[in-house]
C-alpha positions in Angstrom: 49.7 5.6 -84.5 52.8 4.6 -82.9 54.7 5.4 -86.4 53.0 9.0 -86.3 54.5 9.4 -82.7 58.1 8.3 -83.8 58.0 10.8 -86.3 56.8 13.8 -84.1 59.8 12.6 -81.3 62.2 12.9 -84.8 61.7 16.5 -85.4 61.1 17.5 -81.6 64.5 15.9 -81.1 66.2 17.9 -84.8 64.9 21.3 -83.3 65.8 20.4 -79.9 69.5 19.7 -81.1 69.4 22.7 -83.4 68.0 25.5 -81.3 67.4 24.1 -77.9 63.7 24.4 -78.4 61.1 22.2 -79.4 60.6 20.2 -76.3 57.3 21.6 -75.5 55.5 20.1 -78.7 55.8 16.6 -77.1 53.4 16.2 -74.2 50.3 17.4 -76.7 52.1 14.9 -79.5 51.5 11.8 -77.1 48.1 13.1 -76.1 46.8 13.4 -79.5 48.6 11.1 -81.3 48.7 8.2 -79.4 46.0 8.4 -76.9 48.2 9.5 -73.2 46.5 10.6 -70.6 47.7 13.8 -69.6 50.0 13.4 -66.5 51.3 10.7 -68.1 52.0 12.5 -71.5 53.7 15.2 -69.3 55.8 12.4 -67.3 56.9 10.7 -70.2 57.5 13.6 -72.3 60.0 15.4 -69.5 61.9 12.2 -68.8 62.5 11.5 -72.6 64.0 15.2 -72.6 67.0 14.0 -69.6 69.2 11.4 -72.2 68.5 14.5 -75.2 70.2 16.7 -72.6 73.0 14.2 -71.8 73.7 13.9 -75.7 73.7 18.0 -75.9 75.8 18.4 -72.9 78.3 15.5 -74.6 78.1 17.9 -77.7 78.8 21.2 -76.3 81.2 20.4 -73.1 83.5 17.6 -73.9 83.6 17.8 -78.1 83.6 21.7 -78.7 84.0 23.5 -75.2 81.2 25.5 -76.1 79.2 25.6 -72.8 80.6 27.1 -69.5 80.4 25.1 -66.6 80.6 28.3 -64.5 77.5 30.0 -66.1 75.5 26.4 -66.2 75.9 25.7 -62.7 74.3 28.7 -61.3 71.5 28.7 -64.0 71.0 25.0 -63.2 71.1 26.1 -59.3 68.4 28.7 -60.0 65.9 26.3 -62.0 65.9 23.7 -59.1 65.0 26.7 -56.7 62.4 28.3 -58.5 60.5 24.8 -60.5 59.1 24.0 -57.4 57.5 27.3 -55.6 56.4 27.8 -59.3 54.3 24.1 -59.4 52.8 25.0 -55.5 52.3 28.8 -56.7 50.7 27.0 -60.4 48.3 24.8 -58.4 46.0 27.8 -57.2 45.6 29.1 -60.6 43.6 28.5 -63.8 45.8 26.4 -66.3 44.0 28.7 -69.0 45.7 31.8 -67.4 48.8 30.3 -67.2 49.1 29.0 -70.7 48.0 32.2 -71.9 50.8 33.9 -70.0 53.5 31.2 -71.2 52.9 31.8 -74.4 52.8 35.6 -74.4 56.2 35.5 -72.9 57.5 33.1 -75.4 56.3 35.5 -77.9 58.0 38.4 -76.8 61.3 36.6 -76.2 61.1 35.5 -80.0 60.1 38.6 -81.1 63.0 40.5 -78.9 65.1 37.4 -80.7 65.7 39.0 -84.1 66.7 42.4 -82.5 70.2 42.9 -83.3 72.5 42.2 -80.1 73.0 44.4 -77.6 76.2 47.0 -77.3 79.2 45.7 -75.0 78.2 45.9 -71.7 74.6 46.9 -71.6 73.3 44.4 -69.8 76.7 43.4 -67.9 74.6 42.1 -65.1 72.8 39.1 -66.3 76.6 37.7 -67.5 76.9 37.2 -63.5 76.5 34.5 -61.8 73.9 35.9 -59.7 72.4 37.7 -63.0 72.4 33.6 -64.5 71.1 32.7 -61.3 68.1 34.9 -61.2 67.5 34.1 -65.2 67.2 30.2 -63.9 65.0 31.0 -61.3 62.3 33.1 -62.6 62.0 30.7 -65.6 62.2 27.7 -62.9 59.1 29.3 -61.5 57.6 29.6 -65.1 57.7 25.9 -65.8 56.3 24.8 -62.8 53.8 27.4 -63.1 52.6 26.0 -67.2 54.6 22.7 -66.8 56.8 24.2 -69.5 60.2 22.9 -70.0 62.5 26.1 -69.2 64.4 26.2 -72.0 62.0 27.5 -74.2 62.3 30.6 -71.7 65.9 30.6 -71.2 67.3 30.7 -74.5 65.6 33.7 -76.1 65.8 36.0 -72.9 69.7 34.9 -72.8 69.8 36.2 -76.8 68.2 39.1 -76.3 70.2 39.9 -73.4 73.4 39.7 -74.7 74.3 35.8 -75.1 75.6 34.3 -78.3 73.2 32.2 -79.7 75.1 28.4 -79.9 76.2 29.4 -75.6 72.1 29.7 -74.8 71.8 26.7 -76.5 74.6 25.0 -75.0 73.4 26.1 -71.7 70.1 24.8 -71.9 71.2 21.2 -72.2 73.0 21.7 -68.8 69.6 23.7 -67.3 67.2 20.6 -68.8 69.6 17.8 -67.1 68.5 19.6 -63.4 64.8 19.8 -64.4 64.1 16.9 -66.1 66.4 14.6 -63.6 64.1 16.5 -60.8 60.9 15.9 -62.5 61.6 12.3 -63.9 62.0 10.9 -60.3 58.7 12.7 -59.1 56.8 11.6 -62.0 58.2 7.9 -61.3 57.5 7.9 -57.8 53.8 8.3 -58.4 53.8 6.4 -61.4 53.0 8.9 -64.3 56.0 7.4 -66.6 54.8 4.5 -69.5 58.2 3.3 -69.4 57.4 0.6 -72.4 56.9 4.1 -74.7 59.1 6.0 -72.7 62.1 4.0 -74.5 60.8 3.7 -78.4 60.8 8.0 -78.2 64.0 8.5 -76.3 65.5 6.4 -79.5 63.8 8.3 -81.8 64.4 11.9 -80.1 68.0 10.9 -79.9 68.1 10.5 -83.5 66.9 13.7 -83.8 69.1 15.2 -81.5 72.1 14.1 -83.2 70.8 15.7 -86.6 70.1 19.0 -85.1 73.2 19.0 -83.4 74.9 18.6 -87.2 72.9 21.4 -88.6 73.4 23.8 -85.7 77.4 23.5 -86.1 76.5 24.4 -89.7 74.5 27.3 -89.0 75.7 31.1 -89.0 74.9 32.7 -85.5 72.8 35.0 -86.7 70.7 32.6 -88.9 70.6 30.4 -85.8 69.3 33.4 -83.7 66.4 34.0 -86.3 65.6 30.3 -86.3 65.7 30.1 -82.7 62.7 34.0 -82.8 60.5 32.0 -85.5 60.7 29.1 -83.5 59.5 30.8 -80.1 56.8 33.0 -82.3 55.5 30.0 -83.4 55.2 27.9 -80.2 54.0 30.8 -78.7 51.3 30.7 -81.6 50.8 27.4 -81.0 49.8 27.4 -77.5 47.5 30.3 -78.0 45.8 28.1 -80.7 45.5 25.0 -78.1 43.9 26.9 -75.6 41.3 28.8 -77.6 40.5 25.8 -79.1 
């Protein structure tokens, strides 16, 4: 059981280090594969995502200068403002609804993924800091409406409007440091972390990580960007699937 769950953290962390995606496959991995209740799957699952973010931040800010400090910081800014309306707003609603309405967004963002990109200029605003701003916050109030991770938000809807591909990617490391440092110390303080399993998948996600990291610098942008639609399609798919069934 355990080598099942090793497995599954592998490829969560090779897509997450490839398109920035993949994160949200882990809390239903630990549920079904090895038994977590489901707080504790959640818990576990969001604080294995903080040293995967660490490793991509490592990646894209200090080794190729990819990701911009001055577009992270107000998307990070806008994620830690809207997470937490979103879980109080979340709580009065029917977690069928709201999984539903994640995965129909996820969807569409994939879908509006493999559009070609937008001309110069055409959507100029959400390049500013208050544009990144608002693009952190409504997806902040998205994942703590479904208990989503945000990325799997925020880096198709910065692809289709107008972002290069390996910068959404590079930006979501920085956006899942915020969240995940936010929700690990929550979900310690009322104990919904198994710390003993917490450390065998943060090893194996890092793996991972550092694999999809390699095959991302390898990628053309626009193959990237079509791996990064199927991706979302899929999850989208996938969560559909879970909640019909």
């Amino acid at each position: 059981m355990l080598i099942s769950i090793l497995l599954v953290c592998l490829l969560v962390g090779v897509l997450v280090g490839a398109t920035g995606i993949g994160g949200i496959l882990m809390p239903p991995a630990l549920m079904l594969l090895g038994g977590v209740e489901a707080h504790q799957a959640m818990g576990t699952a969001l604080a294995s995502f903080l040293p995967l973010a660490l490793v991509g931040i490592y990646r894209y800010a200090v080794q190729t200068k990819v990701l911009s400090w001055p577009q992270a910081l107000p998307l990070c800014a806008g994620g830690l403002a809207g997470t937490g309306p979103g879980a109080l707003l979340g709580a009065q609603v029917q977690s069928d609804y709201l999984v539903a309405l994640l995965a129909l967004l996820i969807i569409f963002c994939g879908v509006g993924a493999f559009r070609p990109p937008s001309a110069s200029g055409h959507y100029a605003f959400w390049h500013t800091g208050r544009g990144i701003f608002l693009i952190g916050l409504v997806t902040g109030v998205l994942a703590g409406l479904t208990g989503a991770g945000g990325p799997v938000l925020t880096i198709p809807f910065m692809i289709v409007v107008g972002f290069a591909p390996l910068s959404a990617v590079a930006l979501s490391f920085a956006y899942q440091v915020a969240t995940s440092l936010s929700g690990t110390v929550g979900n310690a303080l009322v104990g919904n972390i198994l710390w003993a399993l917490l450390l065998k998948v943060c090893l194996a996600n890092i793996t991972g990580t550092l694999l999809g990291l390699l095959i991302a610098r390898h990628l053309p942008q626009l193959v990237l960007r079509r791996c990064i639609g199927a991706l979302c399609c899929a999850l989208g798919l996938f969560l559909i699937l879970r909640t019909i069934l």
